[in-house]
RODRENKE-120515 format. One record per residue (C-alpha): x negated, y negated, z negated; residue number from 1. Coordinates in nm, 2 decimals. Example, Ala and Ser with C-alpha at 12.3 -4.5 7.8 and 13.67 -1.06 7.14 Angstrom:
BEGIN
{atom {-1.23,0.45,-0.78},1}
{atom {-1.37,0.11,-0.71},2}
END
This chain:
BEGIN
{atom {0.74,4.81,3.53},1}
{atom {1.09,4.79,3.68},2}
{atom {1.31,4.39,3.65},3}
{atom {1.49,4.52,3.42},4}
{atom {1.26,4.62,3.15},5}
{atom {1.05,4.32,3.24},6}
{atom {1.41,4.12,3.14},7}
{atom {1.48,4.29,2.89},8}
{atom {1.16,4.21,2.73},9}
{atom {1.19,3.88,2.78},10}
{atom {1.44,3.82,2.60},11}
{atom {1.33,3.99,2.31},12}
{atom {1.00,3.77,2.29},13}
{atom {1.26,3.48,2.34},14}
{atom {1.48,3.59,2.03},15}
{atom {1.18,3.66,1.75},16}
{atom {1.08,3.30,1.91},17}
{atom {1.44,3.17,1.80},18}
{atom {1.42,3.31,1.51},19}
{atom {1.10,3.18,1.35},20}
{atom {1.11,2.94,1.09},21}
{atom {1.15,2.57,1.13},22}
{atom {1.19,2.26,0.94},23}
{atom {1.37,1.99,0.99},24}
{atom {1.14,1.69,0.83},25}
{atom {0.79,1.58,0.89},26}
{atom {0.57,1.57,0.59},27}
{atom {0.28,1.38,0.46},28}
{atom {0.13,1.16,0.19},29}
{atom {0.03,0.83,0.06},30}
{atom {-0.39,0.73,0.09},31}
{atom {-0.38,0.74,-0.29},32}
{atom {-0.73,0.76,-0.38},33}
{atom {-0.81,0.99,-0.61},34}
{atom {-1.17,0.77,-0.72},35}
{atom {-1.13,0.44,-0.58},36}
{atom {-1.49,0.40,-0.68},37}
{atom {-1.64,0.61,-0.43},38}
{atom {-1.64,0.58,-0.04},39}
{atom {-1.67,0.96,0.05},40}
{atom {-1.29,0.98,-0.19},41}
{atom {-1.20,0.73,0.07},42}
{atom {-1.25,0.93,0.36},43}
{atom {-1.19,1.29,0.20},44}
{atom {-0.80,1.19,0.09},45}
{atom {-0.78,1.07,0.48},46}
{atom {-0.95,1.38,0.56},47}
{atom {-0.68,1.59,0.33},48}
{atom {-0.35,1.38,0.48},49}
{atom {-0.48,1.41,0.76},50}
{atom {-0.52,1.81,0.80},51}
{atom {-0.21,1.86,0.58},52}
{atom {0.12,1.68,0.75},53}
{atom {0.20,1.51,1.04},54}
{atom {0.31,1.18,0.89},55}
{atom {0.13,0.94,0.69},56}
{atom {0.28,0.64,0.47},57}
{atom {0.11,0.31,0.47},58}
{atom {0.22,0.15,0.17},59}
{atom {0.13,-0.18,0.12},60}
{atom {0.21,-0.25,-0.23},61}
{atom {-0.03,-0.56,-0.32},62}
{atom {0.15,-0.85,-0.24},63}
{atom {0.26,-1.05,0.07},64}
{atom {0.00,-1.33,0.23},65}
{atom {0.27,-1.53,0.15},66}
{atom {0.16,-1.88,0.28},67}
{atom {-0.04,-1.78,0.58},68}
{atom {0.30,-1.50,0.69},69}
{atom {0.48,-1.83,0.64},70}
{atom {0.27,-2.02,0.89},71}
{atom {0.12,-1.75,1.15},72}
{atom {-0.20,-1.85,1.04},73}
{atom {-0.53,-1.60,0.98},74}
{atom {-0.50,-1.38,0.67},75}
{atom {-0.76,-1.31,0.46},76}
{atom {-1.08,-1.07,0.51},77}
{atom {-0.96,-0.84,0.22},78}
{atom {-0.62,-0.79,0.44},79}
{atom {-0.78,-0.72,0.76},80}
{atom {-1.04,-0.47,0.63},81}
{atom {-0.75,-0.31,0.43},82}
{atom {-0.54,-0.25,0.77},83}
{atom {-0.84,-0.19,1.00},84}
{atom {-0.88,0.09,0.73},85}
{atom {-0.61,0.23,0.73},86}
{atom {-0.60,0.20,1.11},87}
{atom {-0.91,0.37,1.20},88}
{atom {-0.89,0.64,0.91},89}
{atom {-0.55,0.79,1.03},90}
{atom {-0.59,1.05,1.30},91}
{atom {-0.47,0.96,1.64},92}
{atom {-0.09,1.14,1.65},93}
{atom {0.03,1.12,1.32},94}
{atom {0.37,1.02,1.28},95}
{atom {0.36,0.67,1.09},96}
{atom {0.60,0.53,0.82},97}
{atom {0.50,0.21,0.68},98}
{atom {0.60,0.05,0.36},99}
{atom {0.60,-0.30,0.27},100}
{atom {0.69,-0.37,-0.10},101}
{atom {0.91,-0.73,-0.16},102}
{atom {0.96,-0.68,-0.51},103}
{atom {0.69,-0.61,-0.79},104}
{atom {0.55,-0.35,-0.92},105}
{atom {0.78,-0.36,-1.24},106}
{atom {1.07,-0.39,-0.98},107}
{atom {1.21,-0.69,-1.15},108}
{atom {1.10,-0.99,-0.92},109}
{atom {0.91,-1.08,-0.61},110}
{atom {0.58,-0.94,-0.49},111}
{atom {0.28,-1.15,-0.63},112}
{atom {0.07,-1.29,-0.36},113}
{atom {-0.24,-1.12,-0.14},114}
{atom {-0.49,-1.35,-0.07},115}
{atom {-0.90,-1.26,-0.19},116}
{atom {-0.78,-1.06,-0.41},117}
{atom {-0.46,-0.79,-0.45},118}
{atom {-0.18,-0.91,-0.64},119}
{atom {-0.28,-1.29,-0.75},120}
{atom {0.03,-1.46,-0.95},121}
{atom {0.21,-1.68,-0.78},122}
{atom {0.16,-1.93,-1.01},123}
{atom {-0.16,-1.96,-0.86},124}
{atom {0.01,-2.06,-0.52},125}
{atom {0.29,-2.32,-0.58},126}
{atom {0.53,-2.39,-0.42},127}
{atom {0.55,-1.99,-0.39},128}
{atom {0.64,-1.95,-0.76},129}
{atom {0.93,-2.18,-0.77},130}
{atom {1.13,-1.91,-0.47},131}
{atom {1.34,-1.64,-0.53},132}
{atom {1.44,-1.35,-0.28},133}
{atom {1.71,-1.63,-0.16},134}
{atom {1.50,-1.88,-0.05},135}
{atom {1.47,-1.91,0.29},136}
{atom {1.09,-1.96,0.27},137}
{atom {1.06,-1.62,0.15},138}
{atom {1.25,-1.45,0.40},139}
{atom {1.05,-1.56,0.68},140}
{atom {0.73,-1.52,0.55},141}
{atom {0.85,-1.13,0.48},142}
{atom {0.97,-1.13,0.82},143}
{atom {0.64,-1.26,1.00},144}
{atom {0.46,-1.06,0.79},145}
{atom {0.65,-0.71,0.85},146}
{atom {0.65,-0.84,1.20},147}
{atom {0.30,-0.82,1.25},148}
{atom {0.25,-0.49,1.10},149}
{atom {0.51,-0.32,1.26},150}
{atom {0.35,-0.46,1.59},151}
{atom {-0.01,-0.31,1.41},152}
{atom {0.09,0.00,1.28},153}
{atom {0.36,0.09,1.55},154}
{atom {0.55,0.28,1.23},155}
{atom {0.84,0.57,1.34},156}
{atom {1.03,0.43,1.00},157}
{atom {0.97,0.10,0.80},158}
{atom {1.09,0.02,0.45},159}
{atom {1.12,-0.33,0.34},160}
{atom {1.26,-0.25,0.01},161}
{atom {1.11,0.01,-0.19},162}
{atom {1.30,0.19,-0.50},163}
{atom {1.57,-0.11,-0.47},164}
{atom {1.76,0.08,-0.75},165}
{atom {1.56,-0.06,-1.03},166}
{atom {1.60,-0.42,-0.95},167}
{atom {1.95,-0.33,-0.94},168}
{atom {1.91,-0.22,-1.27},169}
{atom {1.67,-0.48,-1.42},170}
{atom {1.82,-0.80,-1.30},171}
{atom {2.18,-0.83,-1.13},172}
{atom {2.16,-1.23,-1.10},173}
{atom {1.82,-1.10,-0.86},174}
{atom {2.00,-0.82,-0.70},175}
{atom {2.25,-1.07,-0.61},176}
{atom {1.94,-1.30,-0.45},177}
{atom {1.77,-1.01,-0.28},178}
{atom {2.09,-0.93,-0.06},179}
{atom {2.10,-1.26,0.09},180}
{atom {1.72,-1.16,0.16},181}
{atom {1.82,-0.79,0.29},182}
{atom {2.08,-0.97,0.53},183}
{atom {1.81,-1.23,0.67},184}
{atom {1.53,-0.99,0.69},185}
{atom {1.74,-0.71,0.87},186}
{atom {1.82,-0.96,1.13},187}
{atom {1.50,-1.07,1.18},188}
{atom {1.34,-0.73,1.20},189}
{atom {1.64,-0.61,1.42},190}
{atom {1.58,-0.87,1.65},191}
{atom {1.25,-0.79,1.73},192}
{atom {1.26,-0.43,1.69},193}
{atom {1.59,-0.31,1.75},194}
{atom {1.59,0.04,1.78},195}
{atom {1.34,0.09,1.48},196}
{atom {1.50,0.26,1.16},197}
{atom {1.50,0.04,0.83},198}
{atom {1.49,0.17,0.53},199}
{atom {1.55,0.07,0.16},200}
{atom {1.44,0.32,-0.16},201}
{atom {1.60,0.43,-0.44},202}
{atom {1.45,0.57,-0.74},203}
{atom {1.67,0.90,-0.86},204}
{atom {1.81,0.93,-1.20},205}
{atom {2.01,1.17,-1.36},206}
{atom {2.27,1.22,-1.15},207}
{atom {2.51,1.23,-1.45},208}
{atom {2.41,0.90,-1.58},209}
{atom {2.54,0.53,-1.59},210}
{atom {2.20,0.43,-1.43},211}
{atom {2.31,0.69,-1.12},212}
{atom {2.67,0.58,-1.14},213}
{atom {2.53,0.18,-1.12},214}
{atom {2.27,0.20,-0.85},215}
{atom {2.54,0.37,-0.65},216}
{atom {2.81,0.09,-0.68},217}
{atom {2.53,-0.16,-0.60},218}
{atom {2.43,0.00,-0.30},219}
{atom {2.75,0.02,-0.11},220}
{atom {2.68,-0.39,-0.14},221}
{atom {2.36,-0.37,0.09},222}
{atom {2.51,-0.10,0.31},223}
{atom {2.49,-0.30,0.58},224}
{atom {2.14,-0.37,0.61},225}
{atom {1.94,-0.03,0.64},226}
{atom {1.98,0.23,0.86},227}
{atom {1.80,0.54,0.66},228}
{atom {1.81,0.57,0.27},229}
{atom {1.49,0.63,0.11},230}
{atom {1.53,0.84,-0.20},231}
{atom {1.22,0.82,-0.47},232}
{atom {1.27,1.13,-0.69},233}
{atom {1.08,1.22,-1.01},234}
{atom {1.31,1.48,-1.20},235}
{atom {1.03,1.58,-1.46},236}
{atom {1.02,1.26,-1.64},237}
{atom {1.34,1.07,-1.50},238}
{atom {1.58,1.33,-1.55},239}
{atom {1.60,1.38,-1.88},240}
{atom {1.42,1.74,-1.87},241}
{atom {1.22,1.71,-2.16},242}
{atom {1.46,1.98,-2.34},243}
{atom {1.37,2.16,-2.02},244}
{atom {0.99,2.13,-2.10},245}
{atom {0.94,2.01,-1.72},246}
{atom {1.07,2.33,-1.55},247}
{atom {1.24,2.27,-1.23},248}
{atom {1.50,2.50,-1.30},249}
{atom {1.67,2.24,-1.55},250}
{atom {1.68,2.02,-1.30},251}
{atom {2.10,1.96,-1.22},252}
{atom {2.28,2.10,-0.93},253}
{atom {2.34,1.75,-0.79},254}
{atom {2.01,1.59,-0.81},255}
{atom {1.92,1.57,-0.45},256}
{atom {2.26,1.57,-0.31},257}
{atom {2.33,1.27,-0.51},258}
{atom {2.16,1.10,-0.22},259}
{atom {2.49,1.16,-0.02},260}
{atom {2.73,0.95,-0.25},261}
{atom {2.51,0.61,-0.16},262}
{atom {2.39,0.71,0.21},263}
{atom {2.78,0.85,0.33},264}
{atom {2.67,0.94,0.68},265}
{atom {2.34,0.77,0.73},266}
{atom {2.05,0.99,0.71},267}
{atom {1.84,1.00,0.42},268}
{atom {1.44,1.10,0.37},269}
{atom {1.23,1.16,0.07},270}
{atom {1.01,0.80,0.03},271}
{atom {0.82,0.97,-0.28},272}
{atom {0.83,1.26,-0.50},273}
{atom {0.61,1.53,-0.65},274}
{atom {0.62,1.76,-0.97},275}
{atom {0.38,1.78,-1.27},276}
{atom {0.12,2.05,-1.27},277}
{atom {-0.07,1.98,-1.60},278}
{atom {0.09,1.86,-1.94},279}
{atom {0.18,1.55,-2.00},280}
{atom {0.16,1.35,-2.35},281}
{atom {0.29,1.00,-2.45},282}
{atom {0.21,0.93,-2.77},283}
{atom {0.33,0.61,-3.05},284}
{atom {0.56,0.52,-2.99},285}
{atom {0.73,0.77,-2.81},286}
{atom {0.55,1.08,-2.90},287}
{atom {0.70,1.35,-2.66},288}
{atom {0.53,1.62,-2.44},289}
{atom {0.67,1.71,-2.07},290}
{atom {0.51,2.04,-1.98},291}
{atom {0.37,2.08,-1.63},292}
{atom {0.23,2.41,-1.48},293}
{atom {0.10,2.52,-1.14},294}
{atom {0.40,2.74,-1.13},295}
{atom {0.64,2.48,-1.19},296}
{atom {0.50,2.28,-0.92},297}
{atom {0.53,2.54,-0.69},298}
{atom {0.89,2.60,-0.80},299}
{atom {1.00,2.30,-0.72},300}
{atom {0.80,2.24,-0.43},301}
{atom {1.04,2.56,-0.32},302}
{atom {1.32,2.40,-0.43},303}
{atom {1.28,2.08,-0.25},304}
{atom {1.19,2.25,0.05},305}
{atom {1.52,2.45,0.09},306}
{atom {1.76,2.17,-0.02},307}
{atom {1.57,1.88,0.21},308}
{atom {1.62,2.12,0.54},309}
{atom {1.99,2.19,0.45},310}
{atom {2.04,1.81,0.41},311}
{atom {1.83,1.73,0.69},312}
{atom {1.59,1.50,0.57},313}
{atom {1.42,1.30,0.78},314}
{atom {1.06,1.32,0.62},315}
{atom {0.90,1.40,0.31},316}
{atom {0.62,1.21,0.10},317}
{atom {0.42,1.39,-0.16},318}
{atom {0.24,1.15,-0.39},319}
{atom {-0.03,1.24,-0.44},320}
{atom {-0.26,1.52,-0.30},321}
{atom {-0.50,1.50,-0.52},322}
{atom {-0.49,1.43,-0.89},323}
{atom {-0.69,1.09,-0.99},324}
{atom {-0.80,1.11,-1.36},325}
{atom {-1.10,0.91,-1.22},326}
{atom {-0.92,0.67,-1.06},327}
{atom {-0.70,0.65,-1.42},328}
{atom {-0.98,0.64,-1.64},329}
{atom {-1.07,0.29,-1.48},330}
{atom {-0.77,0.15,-1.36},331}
{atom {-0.47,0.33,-1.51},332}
{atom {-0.25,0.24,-1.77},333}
{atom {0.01,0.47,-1.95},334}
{atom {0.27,0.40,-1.71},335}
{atom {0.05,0.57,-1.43},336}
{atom {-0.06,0.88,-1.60},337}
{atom {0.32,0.97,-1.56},338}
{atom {0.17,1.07,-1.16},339}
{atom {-0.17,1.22,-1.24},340}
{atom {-0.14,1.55,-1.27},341}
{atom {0.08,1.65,-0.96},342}
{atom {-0.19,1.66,-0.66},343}
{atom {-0.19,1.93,-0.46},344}
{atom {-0.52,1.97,-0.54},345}
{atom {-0.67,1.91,-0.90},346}
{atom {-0.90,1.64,-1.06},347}
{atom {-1.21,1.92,-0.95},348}
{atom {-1.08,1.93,-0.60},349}
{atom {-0.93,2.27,-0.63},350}
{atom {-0.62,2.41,-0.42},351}
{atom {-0.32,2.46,-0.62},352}
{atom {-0.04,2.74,-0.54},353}
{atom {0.16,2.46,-0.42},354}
{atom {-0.09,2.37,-0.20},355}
{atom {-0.04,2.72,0.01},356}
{atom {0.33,2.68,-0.04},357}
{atom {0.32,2.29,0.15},358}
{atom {0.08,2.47,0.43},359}
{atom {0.31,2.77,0.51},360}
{atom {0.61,2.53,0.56},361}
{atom {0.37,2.27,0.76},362}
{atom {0.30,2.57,1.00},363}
{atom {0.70,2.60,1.09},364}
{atom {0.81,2.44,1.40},365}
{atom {0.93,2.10,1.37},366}
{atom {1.30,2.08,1.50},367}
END
């Protein structure tokens, strides 16, 4: 075979090579358990991140060890088996992005405390429960805290403040606390980490909305102190679909793009999202009926896909891969049967189209 053929086969192998398709964001999941009853859930969701994305976000949404941050004293044992969990159960080479949560699960005050047990009231730990996101006290002990599990976890992104949005919404006078605690704890966190990305999370509305138009204002106000905006969308029951019957299609030409109005020309990744694949009923007093389907998962799994590698998103989180009615049946409520339903594999631990879908874009190249 002459040079020239030899070239000229070269660069043919090096074109179809150009040409394959890639993706511009990593993608991953939450360690949702499906049955937190049973140890082999435990390590088959770890097993299931694990093989299907290349990040994995530690969210620690239980509270903050408050006092002992405070003091850089020991924490307790039900901390440090949680992170020597999570630790040891995450294959070696995964991208990390870990989440602390500062504000409460109803995102309208501060995280309770994590002592013995997750989520005690502050109440239970004066002086904690005379603080607000202000005090001084509370900054620090965030900051030690995040600190430490920054060091830990050795995260590619952190997020300190996760869906912001709805304490924007819920309680202004607390917004206007919680940016004197965004400005203290970016310093901080800056100072000892300076080249690692800070994030804050916003939870998607309507895009036509007041709520839109008023986390937007607010957000320009904070700015300042994150470097990547975190975007928490749920269009199937936050977008006011219903007359949609929970097909993606309804969902409005601006609902991802929105994300560009509050971020300007800071990058932006998807923190949490996912799509219904079974029905979902609420009953008295609001008696209403979203539809999910396989197919509409899939949809808009397709949708997000294409419109997150146009914007280039940094990473995407799916919550979560599997669906946990057993998990519900014990320690849900009606608030968190809005999620149940949109794992990429169902309650019986069987693959959903979707599932096929997230694996063929897993498979492209990484830019």
């Amino acid at each position: 075979m002459n040079k020239f053929i030899v070239l000229v086969l070269m660069f043919v192998i090096m074109n179809i090579d150009n040409q394959s398709p890639t993706r511009n964001f990593y993608m991953g999941f939450t360690p949702w358990l499906y049955d937190a009853s049973s140890w082999d859930c435990f390590v088959d969701t770890y097993d299931k991140i694990n093989a299907n994305g290349d990040i994995v976000n530690h969210h620690l949404q239980t509270g903050i060890p408050w006092q002992e941050a405070y003091n850089n004293t020991a924490y307790s044992d039900n901390i440090e088996g949680d992170i020597a969990d999570r630790l040891f159960y995450t294959e070696n080479g995964k991208v990390i992005y870990l989440s602390i949560d500062c504000i409460n699960g109803i995102r309208n005050d501060i995280v309770p405390y994590w002592g013995e047990n997750f989520n005690e009231p502050l109440s239970d730990h004066p002086p904690w429960d005379t603080y607000n996101f202000s005090s001084p006290q509370i900054i620090e002990a965030y900051s030690n805290f995040a600190i430490d599990m920054i060091g830990r976890f050795n995260p590619k992104y952190f997020n300190y403040a996760t869906e912001i949005s709805e304490l924007i919404l819920n309680d202004a006078e607390k917004f206007e606390q919680f940016k004197v605690f965004a400005e203290g704890v970016y310093a901080n966190l800056k100072a000892e980490y300076p080249s690692l990305p800070l994030l804050v999370s916003v939870a998607f509305k309507n895009p036509n909305s007041t709520d839109a138009a008023t986390i937007e204002t607010r957000m320009a106000e904070i700015s300042g102190y994150y470097d990547i905006l975190g975007i928490s969308t749920y269009g199937y029951i936050f977008f006011d679909l219903l007359t949609g019957g929970g097909d993606p299609a309804y969902l409005q030409t601006e609902w991802l793009r929105q994300a560009q109005q509050i971020a300007g020309v800071k990058p932006m990744a998807i923190t949490e999202t996912a799509w219904l694949a079974e029905d979902f009923v609420l009953g008295e007093p609001y008696n209403f009926t979203i539809t999910g389907t396989s197919d509409f998962q899939n949809d808009y799994l397709n949708k997000l896909f294409s419109e997150a590698n146009e914007l280039n998103i940094e990473f995407i989180i799916w919550f979560s891969v599997v669906d946990y009615d057993a998990w519900q049946s014990v320690y849900g409520n009606a608030a968190s049967r809005i999620w149940q339903d949109t794992g990429l594999y169902d309650e019986n631990l069987c693959e959903r189209p979707a599932l096929t879908t997230w694996q063929n874009w897993l498979e492209r190249n990484k830019k």
